[in-house]
N, C-alpha and C positions, 0 to 999 in steps of 0.2 A: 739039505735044507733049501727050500725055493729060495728062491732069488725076488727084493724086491726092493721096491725105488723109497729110496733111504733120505735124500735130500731135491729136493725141488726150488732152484730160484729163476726166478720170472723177473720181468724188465722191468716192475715195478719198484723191487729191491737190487737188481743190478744197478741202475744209475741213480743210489743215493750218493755216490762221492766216497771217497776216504774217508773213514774214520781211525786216525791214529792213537785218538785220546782216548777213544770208547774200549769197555775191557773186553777183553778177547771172543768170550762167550756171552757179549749182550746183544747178540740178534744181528749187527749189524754185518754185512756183508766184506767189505774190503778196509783192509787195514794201511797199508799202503802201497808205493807204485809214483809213474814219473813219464809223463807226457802220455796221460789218459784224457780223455774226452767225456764224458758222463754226460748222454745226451737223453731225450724223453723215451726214445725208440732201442735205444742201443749204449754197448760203451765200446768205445772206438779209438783208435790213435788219434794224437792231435795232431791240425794240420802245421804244414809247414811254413819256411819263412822264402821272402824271394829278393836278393840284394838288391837296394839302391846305388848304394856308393861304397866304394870302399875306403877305409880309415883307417891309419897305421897310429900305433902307440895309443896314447893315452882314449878311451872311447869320451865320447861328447858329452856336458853336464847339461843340456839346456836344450830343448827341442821348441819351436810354436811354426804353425802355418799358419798363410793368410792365402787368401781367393781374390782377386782385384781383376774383374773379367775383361778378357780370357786368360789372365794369368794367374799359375797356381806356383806360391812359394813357399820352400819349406827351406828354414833358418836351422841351423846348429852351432856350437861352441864348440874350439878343439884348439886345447893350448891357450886360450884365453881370444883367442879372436872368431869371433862370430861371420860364420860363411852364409848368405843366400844362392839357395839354388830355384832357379824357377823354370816352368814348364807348362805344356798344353797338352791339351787330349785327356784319352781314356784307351786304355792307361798314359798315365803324364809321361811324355819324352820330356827331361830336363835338360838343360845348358848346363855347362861346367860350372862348378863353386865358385862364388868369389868372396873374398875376406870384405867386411864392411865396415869394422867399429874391432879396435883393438881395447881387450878390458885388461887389469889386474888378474893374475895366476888365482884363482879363486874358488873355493867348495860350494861354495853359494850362488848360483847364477840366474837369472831369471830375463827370459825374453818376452816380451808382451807386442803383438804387430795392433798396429794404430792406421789401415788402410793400408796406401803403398808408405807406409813409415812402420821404426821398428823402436820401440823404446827396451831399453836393455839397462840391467844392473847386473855389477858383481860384489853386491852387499861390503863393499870396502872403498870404491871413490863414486863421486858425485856419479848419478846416473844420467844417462843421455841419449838423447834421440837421432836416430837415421832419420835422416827424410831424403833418402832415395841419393845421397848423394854429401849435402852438410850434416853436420855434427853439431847437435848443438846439446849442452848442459841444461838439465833441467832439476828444479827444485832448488835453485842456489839461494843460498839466502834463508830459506826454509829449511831444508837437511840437509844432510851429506850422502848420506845414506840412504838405500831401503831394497826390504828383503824382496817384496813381488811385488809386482804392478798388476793391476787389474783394470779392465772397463766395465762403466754400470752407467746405463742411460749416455748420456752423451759427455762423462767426464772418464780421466783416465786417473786413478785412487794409487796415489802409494802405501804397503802398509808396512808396520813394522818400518818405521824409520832412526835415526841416532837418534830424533829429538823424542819421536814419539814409540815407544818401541810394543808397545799395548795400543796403538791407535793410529789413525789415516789424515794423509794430507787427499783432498784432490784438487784437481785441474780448473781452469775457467773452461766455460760450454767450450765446447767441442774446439779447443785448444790447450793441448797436452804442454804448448810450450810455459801459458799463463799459471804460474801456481803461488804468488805471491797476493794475499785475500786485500781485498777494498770495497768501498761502499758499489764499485760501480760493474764491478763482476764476482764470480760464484765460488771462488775460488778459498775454500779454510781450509780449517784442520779439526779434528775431534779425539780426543780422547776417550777408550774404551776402559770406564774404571769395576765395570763387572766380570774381568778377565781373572784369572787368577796367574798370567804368567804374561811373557811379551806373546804376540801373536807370531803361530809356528806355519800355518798355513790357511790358506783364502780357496774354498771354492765354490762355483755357481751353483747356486740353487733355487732354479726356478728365473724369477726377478731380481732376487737377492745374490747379495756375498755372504754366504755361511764361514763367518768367522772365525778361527778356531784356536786356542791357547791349549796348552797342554792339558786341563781336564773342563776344558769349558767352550761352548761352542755360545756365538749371537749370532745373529744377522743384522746384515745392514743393509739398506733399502734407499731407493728414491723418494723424498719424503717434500718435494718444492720448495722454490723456494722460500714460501711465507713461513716453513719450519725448518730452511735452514739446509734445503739441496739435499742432504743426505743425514739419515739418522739411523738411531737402534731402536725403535719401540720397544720391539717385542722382549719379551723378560728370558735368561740368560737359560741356558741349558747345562745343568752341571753332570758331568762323570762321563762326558765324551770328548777327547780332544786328539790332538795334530800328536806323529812323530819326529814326521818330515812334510816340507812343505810343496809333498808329493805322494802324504797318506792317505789323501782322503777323496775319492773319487766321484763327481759328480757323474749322475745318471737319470737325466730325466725329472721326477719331483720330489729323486732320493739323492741324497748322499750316503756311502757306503766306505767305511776309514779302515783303518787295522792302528791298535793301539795297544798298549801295552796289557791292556784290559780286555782284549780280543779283536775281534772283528764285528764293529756295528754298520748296522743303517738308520737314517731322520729323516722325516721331511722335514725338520725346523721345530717341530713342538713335543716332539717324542722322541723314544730310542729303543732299540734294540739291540742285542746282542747276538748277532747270527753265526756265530760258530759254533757252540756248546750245544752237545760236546762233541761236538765231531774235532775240531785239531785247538781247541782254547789251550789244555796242557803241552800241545806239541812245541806253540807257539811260548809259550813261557820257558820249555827247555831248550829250544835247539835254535832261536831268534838269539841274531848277537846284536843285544841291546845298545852296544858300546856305539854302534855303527848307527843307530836307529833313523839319524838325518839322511841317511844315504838311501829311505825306503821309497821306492817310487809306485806309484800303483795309476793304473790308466784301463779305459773303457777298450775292449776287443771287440767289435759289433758282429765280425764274422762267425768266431765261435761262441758268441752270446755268453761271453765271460768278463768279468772283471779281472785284472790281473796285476798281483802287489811282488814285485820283485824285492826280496829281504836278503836281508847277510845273515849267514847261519854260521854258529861257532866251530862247524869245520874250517871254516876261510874259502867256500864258496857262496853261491847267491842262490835262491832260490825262486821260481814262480810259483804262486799260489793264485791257484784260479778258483773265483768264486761265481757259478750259476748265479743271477740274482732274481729270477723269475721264480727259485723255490719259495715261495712265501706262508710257511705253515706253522698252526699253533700246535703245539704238542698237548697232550692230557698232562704232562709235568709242570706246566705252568706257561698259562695265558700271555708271560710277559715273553717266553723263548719263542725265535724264529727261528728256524732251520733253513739253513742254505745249502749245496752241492759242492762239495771240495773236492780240487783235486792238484796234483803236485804238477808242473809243467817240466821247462830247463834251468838248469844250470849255470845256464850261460847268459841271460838277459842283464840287461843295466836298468831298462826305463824303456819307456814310449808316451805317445800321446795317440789320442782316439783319433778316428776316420770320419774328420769333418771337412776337409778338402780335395781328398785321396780317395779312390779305392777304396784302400783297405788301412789299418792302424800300423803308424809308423813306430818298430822298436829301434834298439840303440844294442847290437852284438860288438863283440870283442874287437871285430874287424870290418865295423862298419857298420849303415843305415839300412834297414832291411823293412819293405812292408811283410805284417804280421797275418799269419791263417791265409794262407793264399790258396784258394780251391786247386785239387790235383794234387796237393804236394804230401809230403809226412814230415816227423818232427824228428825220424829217426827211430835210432832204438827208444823201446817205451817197455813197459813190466812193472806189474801187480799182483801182490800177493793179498789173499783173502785173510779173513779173521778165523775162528775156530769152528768148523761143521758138526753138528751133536746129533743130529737126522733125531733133534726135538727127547733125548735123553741121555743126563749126564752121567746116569746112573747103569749103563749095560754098554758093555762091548758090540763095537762093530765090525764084521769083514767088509771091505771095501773092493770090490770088482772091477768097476769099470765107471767110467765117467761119457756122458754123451754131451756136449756143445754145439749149440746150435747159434749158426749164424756163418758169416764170410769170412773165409782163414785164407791167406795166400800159401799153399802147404806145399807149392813148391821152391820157397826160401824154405835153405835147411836153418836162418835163426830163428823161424816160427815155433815156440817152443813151449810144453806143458812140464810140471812136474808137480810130484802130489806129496803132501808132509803128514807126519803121524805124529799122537803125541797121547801119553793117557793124563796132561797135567794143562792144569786151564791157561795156559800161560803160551807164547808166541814163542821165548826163548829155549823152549824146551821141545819143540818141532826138531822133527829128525827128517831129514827132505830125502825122497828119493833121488835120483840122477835126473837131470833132464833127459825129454823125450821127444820127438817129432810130435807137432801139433795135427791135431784132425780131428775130423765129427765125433768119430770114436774113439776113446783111449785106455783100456786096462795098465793099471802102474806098472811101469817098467822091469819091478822086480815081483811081478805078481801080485793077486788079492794080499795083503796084511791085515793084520787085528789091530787095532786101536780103538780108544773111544771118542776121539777127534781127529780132524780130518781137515787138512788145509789144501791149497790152491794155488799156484803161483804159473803164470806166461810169460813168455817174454820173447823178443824180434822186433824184425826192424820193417818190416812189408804192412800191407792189408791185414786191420784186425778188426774183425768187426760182432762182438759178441751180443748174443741176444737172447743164450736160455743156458741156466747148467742142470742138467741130471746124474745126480750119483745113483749104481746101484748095488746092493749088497746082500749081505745075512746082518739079521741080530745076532749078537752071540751072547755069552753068559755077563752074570751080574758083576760091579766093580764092586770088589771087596769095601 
């Protein structure tokens, strides 16, 4: 029987992302895998990480930099005392850490830089400001408490406080120390009664603070002060909200969250839902909800990923990178967005994006690391495909050889292929061959076999740089 080309994927359907949730035989390419790349061109390892500092035991709750020229400072939390480290150039040489503000042992931390000053809470005593040197209390009298600080226009906003825990105190103009209100500066408080819960997380969007309660997001805005310095106009947005007050990641005129309800993005007046179906049910089963304040997500600008770092009910962590430039409607309905998923490591805590740095600062087991550093890899990485039908479910195929086109490093012996059979629509019912040296060309290891599905899986730790698959084979007889 001639020989001929049985499955054809192009870089169009190479870099849609994982689909874990999608069922095996709906079209969709890759089911899962773990420090992939899903780029327009290619799907690639992801890059790697480059140490800043190293840190024993506990890793950091609490990241912010500031830029105060020509110094660039970047704060962290470890054991409850907050270190600045500062530094010059490109890339920044820093100076040693030093400890600045001793907080309470706390799961809650939040640092906010105010110039060369540093205002800091650990959501359990009065919170307080560095300024480079004294320590002073701020909010006394007003609360005890509060969850994150924010800046907007020239005041600094506490929100989530003991007193107000749905609602915001802020500062007198452009003094963080002033937060006690009088006729003669700007300084109140407001309550958010369109919330349906205390507010879980605050991020910028746009002009605004995209407010956010557990299934309800406002905004609040600079509104002058003949209405009162700071207000809510705009009418509430209900079925999107905070896990952690580190889910919901600003990007430009979007916000982009992970909730229990999936993975959305707003600009403020709408919503979407951008996972479904690519990982919506993955995220409902293998997300350990218990943990859910612990989810951190932050902008990657180098590999043009969003990235939400989760606890997964094995009792590791996972990244989840979201492409956010995939912006498409589907024919299934006008209201779904489709984005690019793909699984990263294992190992992250948190970071925060690459607004003074280089590159985006994360938080490893052992230390401060900038993140995606051109030249480097992530490590071992492998993905395995969904089910191949070479377009019928209905007839047997001999399966010959596979061609791969694109950049393999093929002399690491982990550069590695191996092919699955299976006549039943299902992933768990794959029978994998052995792995094999990876190359342009590869016939299975144990020879052509019959099946009517046909799966895929790589894996290694070198150059991977994929850009076409071709299977080729025979049809063979009809499935009973």
């Amino acid at each position: 029987m001639a020989q001929e080309k049985l499955i054809e994927v192009g870089l169009e359907n190479l870099a849609q992302g994982l689909y874990p949730s999608a069922e095996p035989t709906a079209g969709q390419v890759w089911s899962n895998g773990s420090n992939m790349w899903f780029r327009d061109l290619s799907v690639e390892q992801i890059l790697g990480n480059a140490k800043i500092l190293n840190i024993t035991g506990r890793p950091p709750r609490a990241l912010a930099q500031a830029f105060n020229s020509p110094t660039k400072s970047l704060y962290y939390e470890s054991f409850g005392i907050v270190y600045q480290m500062n530094g010059t150039g490109n890339p920044t040489v820093f100076t040693p850490p030093v400890g600045i503000v001793g907080l309470a042992d706390s799961p809650d931390y939040w640092l906010e830089p105010w110039g060369t000053w540093l205002a800091v809470t650990d959501n359990m005593t009065q919170p307080q400001l560095w300024q480079g040197g004294p320590i002073v209390p701020i909010g006394v009298g007003q609360f005890k408490t509060a969850k994150i600080f924010k800046k907007i226009a020239q005041f600094l906003v506490a929100y989530n406080t003991d007193v107000l825990p749905n609602g915001f105190h802020w500062s007198g103009v452009s003094d963080p120390t002033l937060w006690t209100p009088s006729p003669v500066n700007a300084a109140r408080n407001l309550q958010i009664r369109d919330l349906d819960s205390e507010i879980v997380c605050v991020a910028d969007l746009g002009a605004f603070h995209a407010v956010y309660s557990r299934d309800t997001m406002l905004l609040v805005q600079y509104v002058g002060p003949d209405e009162g310095w700071l207000g809510t106009p705009n009418q509430a947005l209900r079925g999107i909200g905070a896990v952690s007050k580190h889910s919901v990641v600003a990007l430009g005129r979007f916000n982009f969250g992970l909730s229990r309800a999936g993975i959305f993005s707003t600009e403020g007046t709408q919503f979407n839902f951008a996972d479904r179906p690519a990982i919506d049910r993955f995220l409902q089963e293998n997300v350990d909800w218990s943990q859910a304040n612990s989810i951190w997500g932050y902008w990657d600008e180098r590999s043009g990923l969003v990235k939400w770092v989760v606890p997964i009910l094995d009792g590791t962590r996972l990244t989840i990178g979201m492409d956010p430039k995939t912006r498409t409607v589907t024919k299934e309905s006008i209201y779904l967005s489709r984005k690019t998923f793909g699984f990263l490591s294992k190992i992250s805590y948190g970071g925060i994006e690459r607004e003074v740095f280089d590159y985006a600062v994360t938080i490893l087991p052992d230390g401060l690391y900038y993140d995606s550093v051109e030249n480097t890899l992530a490590g071992g990485f492998n993905v395995s495909s969904q089910l191949f039908d070479a377009g019928d479910q209905g007839i047997y195929k001999v399966w010959d050889y596979a061609v791969f086109t694109g950049n393999f490093d093929s002399t690491d012996t982990t550069m590695q292929v191996a092919f699955g059979h299976t006549d039943l629509p299902t992933l768990a019912s794959i029978q994998w061959d052995p792995w094999q040296a990876m190359s342009t060309r590869v016939p299975p290891v144990n020879g052509p076999r019959e099946s009517v599905y046909l799966a895929i899986r790589f894996q290694g730790s070198s150059t991977f740089k994929l850009t076409g698959i071709k299977v080729f084979g025979e049809k063979a007889g009809f499935v009973n």
